[in-house]
C-alpha positions as CSV (number, residue, x, y, z in Angstrom):
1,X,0.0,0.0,0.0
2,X,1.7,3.4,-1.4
3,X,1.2,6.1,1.0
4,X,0.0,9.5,-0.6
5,X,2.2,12.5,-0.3
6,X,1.2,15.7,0.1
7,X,3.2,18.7,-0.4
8,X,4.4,21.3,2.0
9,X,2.7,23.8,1.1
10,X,-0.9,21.9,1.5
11,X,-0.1,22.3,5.5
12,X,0.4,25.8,6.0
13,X,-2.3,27.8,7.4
14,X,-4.3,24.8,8.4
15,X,-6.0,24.8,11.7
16,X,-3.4,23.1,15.0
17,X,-6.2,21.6,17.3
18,X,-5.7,19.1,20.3
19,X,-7.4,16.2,20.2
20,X,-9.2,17.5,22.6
21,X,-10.8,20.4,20.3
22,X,-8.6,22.9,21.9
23,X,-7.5,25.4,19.0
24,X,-3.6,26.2,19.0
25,X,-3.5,28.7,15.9
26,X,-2.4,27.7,12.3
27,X,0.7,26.7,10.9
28,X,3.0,29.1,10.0
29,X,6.2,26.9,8.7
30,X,7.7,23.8,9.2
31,X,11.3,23.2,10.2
32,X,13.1,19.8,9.2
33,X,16.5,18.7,9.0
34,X,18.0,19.2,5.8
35,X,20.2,16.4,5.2
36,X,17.6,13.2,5.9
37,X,14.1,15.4,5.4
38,X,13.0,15.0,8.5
39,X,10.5,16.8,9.8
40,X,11.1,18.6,13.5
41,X,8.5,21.1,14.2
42,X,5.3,23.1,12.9
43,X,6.0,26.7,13.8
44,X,2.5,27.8,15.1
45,X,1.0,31.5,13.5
46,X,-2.0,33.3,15.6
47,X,-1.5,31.7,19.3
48,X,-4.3,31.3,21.1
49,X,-4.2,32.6,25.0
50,X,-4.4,28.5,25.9
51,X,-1.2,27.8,23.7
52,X,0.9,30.7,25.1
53,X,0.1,28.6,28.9
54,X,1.7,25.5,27.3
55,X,5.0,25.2,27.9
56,X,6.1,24.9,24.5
57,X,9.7,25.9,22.8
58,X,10.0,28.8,20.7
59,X,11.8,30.0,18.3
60,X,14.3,33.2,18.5
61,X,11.7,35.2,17.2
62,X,9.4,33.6,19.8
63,X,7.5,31.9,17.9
64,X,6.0,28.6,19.0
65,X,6.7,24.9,18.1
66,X,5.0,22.6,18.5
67,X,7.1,18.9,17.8
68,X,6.3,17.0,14.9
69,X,6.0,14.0,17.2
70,X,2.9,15.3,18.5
71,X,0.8,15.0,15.3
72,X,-1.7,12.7,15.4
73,X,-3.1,13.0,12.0
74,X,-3.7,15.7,9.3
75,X,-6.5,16.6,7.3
76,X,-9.1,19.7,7.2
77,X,-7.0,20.7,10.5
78,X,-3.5,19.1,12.2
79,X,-4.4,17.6,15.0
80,X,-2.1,16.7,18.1
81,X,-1.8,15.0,21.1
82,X,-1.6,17.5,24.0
83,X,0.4,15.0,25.9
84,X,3.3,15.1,23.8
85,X,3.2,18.7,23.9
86,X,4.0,18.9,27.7
């Protein structure tokens, strides 16, 4: 069975919600390691008040990330597992 690839830019803006239903913002950008294409973290645009209580990383424009490990699935919106966020 051949997975379906979607390309990068098919992610951005899409809605980050828990699994919960609790809205994180949109994505902004991804970051990935360049060398293997790994993918690292979705850098989140439009915060919402509960994601700036997480205790997520940021970037040095503090922006936040939120690990790619946390993703759950993708489809109308990305949706992650708030425990891997803490």
């Amino acid at each position: 069975m051949q997975t379906e690839k979607s390309p990068f830019s098919s992610l951005l803006g899409k809605m980050i919600v828990t699994k919960e239903g609790k809205r994180l913002g949109f994505v902004k950008d991804i970051t990935f390691e360049t060398k293997s294409g790994e993918l690292i973290n979705l850098i989140v645009k439009d915060a919402t008040l509960y994601t700036r209580n997480l205790n997520l990383e940021k970037t040095s424009s503090n922006e936040y990330l939120i690990p790619y490990s946390a993703i759950i699935a993708i489809g109308d919106f990305v949706i992650v597992s708030e425990e891997d966020l803490i």
